[in-house]
N, C-alpha and C positions, 0 to 999 in steps of 0.2 A: 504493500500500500504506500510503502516512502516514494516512491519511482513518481508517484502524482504528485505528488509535493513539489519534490525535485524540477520537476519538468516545469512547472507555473512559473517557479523560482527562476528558470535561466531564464523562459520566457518573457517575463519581467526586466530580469535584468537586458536582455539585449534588445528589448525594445527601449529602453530609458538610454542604453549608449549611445555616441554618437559615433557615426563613421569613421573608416580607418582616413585619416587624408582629409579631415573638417575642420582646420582654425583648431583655435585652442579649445581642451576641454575642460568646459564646467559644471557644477555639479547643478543639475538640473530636480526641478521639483520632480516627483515622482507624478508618471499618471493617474486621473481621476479614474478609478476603478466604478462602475456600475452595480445596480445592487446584488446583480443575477454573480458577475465575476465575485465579489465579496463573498458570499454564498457559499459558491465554489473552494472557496482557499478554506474555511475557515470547514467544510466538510471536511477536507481532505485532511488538512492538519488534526482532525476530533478523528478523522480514522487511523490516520500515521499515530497517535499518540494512544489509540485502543491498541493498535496491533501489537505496541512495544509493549506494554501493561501485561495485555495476554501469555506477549512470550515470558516474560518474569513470571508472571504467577504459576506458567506453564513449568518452568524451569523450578519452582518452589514445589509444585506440587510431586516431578519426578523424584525428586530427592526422600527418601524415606526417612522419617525424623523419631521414631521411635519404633522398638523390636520386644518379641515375645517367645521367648523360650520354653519349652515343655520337654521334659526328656522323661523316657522310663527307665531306671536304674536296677541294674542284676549285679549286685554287693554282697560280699563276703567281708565278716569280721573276724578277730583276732579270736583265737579260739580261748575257754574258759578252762579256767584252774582250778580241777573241785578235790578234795578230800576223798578218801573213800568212802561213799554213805552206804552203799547198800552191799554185804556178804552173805554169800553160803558157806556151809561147811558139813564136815560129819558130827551127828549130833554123840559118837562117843567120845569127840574130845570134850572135856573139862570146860574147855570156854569156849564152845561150836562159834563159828565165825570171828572169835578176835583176829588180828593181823598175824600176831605169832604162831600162830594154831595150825598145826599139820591138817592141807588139805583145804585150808583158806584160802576162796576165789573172792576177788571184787568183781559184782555185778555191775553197779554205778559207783562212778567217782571215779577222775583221772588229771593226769595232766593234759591240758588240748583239749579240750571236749570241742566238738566243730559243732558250731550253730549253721552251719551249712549256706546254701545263698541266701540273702534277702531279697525280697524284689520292692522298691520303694518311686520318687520321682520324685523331680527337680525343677523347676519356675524362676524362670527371671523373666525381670522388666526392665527395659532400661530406654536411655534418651539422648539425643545430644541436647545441650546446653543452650549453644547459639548454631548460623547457619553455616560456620566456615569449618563445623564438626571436628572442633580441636579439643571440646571436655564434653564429657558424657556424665551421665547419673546410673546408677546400676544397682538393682535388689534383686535377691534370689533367697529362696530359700529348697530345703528339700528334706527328705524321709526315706527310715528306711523302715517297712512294717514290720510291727512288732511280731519275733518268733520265739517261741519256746524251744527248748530242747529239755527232756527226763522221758522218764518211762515209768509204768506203774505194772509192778509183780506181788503176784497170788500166790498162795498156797495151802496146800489141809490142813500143812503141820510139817510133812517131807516134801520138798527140800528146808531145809532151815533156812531162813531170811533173817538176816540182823544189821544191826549199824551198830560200827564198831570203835571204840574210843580207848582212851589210856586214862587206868582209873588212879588217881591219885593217891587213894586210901592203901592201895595194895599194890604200885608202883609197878604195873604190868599194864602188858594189852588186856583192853576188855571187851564186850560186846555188852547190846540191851538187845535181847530176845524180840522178835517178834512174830515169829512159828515155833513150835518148836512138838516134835511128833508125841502123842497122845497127852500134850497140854494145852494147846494154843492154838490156831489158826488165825490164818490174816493174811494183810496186802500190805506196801508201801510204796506211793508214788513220790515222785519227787519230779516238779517241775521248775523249770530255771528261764522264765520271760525275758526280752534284750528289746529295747526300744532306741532309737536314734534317731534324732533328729536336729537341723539347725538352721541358720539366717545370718544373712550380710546386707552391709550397705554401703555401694565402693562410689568415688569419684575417681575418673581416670581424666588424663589428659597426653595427648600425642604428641611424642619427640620428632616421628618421621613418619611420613605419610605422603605415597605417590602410590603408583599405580600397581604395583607387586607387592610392597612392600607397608606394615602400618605396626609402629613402637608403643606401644602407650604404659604406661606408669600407673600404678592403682593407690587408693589408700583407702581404709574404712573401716568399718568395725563392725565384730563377727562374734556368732555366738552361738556356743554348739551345745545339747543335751545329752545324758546317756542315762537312760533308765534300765534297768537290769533288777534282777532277786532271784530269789533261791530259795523255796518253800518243800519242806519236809514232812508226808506226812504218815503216820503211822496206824494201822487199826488191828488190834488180835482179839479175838473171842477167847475166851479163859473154859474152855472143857475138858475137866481132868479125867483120864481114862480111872480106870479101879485100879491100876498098878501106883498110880502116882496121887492118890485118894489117902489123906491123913499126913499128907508131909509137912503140909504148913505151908501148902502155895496159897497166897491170899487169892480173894477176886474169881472165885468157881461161877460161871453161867453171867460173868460180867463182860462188856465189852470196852477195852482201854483204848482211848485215842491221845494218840501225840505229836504235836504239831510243833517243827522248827521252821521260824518266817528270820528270815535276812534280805533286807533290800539296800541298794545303794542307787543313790542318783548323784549325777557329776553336772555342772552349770559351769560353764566358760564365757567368761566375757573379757573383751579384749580388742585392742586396736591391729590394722593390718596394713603391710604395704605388699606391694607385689609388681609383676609385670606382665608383660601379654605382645605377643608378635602375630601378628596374620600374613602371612606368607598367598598370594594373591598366582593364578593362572590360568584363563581363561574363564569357566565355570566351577574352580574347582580353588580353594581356602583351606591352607591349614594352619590350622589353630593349637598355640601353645601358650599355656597360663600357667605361674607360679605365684605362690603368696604364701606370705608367712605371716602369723598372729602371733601376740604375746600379750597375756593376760593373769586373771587368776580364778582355777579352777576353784568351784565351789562344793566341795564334797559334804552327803549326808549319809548314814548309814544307819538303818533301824533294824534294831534286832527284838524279837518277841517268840517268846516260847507257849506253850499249854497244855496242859493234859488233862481232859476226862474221863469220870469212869460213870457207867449206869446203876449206882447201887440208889439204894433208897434209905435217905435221900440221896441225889447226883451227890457226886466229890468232883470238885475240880480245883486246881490250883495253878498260879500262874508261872509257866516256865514246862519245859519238856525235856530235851536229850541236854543237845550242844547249844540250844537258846535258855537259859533260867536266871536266877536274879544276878547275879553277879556281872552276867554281861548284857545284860537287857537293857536298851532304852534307847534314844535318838542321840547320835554323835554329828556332832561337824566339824567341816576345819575349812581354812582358804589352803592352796599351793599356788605357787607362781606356775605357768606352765606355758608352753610351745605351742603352735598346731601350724605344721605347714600343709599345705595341700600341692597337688600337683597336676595339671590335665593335660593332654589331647585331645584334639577333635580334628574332623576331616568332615569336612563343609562341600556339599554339591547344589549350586543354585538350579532350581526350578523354572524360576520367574523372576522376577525384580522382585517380589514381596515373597517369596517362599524357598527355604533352603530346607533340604534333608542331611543329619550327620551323623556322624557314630565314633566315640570314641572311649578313653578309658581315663579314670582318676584315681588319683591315691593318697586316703586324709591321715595324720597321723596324730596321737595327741599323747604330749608325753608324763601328763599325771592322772589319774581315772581312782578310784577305788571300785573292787570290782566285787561282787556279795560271796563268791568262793573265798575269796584271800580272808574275808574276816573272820572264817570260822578257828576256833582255839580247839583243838580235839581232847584236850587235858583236861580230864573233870574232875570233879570231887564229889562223890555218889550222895553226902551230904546234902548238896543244893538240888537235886533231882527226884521230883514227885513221886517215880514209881521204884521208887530204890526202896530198901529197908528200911533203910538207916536216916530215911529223911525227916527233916527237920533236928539232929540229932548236931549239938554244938561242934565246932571243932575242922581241921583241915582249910587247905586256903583257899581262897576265890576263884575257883578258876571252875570253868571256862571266864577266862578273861578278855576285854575287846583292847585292840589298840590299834591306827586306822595304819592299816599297811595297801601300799599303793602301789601300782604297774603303767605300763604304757598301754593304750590300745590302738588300733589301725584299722581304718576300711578304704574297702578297692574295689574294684568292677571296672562293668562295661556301661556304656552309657548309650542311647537311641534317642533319635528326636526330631522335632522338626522347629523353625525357627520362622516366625514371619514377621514382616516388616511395612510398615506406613508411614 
């Protein structure tokens, strides 16, 4: 539309010049324009000046000014640290299922226990700042769904089931019974939940940015959860056959439950910086991010024990095996702690507004308390409800808490799609 413009313009001007070869030149009034000519200019100029308008907002509108991330995450976590909770054994040894005991297998409890994959997802939103796309704004958060791992085992009476401890009174391995043949029947599960979850809020801004290549620099602050526990739980029927009738086993046609709960939760909060390169080729982007945080982990750790029996009236008292008074109750602390992260991705554009990617990350954090680590296997039969001797003065407090901490780490693969307006 500028070319009409243009064109009035020369024509103007070289009608107002004078000839090559005329006397001197002066600067001459301009001619009187007509209302129709008038008209004419001032259309042309209200179109020359839409079409420019057009192109810029055309050019604002290509430009995508804000993205949306969704990925599905398939993660694995650091495997769990448990005690041995659950033994078999032959019930003619002396102390069937303690650790010492010829013929003693653990059922549950190890080192490593694999919570196996998670499968969870990830969200981000982010923005540039202004139009020359040199700072952005950026949130994400993500999850990974909560999984268990334990197992729960039955029996008549054979095989023997127990959980097995070291008794203080008698400075040996022990066991607490929970089958045991023509006295007892029962089960014990034991389930161990893991929850994970966290969130960021970064500002980044661009060192170098052309057309392969784009640097940016991050900083913000992150904050990651770890939920986890460790629930114990025990039930045996008490029916004593005629051989084992007049010995002085308490609790005949009664049914005992006992219940150890240990939970821990970990809160991280902390500042972060990091970095980010996008690597640019035709349809195709790959993506490298680091960041590292430093904050302080906020550790809780609640331990609760129980046991009941069905007599008339009920008995119950507060505390069970490896949870009872002595270490029971709600602990906390702060640690200073680390969390670096680390990603990939490999980017295939769609469209101007839709990218598909896939790639892999790895979070690490380097203080957690984890509900395995805080168990004390060292009892004192004293503080334990279904012992003989309990409530009976004397011996030291133990099972005892005191927060002992590890590192934890998750990884995977990452899927997803990314689009863009």
């Amino acid at each position: 539309m500028r070319w009409r413009f243009l064109t009035l313009v020369l024509l103007l001007t070289a009608h107002a010049a004078p000839a090559f070869g005329q006397g001197p030149s002066y600067v001459q009034d301009p001619p009187k324009l007509g209302k129709s000519e008038r008209a004419l200019i001032r259309r042309n100029v209200g179109i020359a000046e839409d079409a420019e308008a057009a192109e810029e907002l055309e050019a604002l509108k290509s430009k995508p000014r804000v993205w949306l991330r969704a990925e599905y995450l398939l993660w694995w976590i650091k495997p769990a640290n448990f005690p041995p909770l659950v033994t078999t054994g032959p019930y003619t040894e002396p102390r069937p299922g303690a650790m010492d005991s010829l013929g003693t297998s653990v059922v549950f409890g190890q080192r490593g226990m694999d919570y196996q994959d998670r499968s969870g997802g990830r969200f981000t939103l982010g923005g540039w700042v202004g139009d020359d796309e040199l700072w952005a704004l950026e949130a994400r958060y993500f999850f990974l769904k909560g999984r268990s791992i334990g197992q729960h085992f039955e029996s008549p009476g054979a095989p023997i089931l127990a959980t097995p401890f070291y008794n203080l009174a008698t400075n040996t391995a022990d066991s607490s019974l929970i089958t045991f043949p023509g006295v007892m029947s029962g089960s014990i599960t034991v389930d161990a939940p893991s929850f994970l979850q966290g969130a960021e809020a970064n500002l980044s801004g661009g060192l170098v940015r052309d057309e392969r290549v784009r640097f940016d620099l991050t900083g913000g602050f992150r904050y990651l959860y770890l939920r986890e526990g460790l629930n114990i739980n025990a039930v045996s029927l008490v029916e004593l056959a005629p051989q084992f009738q007049g010995l002085g086993i308490p609790f005949d046609g009664n049914t005992i439950t006992v219940s150890d709960r240990f939970d821990a939760s970990n809160h991280f909060y902390g500042g972060q910086v990091g970095a980010r390169v996008e690597l640019h080729h035709k349809r195709w982007t790959l993506d490298l991010d680091a960041r590292v945080a430093l904050g302080v982990s906020h550790q809780v750790v609640s331990i609760a024990g129980s046991t009941g029996i069905d007599t008339q009236p009920a008995t119950s008292a507060n505390g069970g095996l490896l949870a009872v008074s002595s270490n029971s109750g709600r602990f906390t602390q702060n640690s200073l702690a680390v969390i670096p992260e680390v990603g990939v991705s490999l980017k295939l554009r769609l469209t101007e507004q839709l990218q598909l990617f896939g790639g892999y990350s790895f979070l690490y954090w380097s203080r957690v308390a984890r509900p395995g680590d805080q168990i004390d296997a060292n009892v004192n039969p004293n503080l334990v409800p279904t012992s003989m001797t309990f409530g009976t003065a004397g011996g030291t407090n133990r099972p005892a808490f005191s927060f002992r901490q590890t590192d934890f780490f998750a990884h995977g693969a990452n899927f997803g799609l990314e689009f863009r307006y």
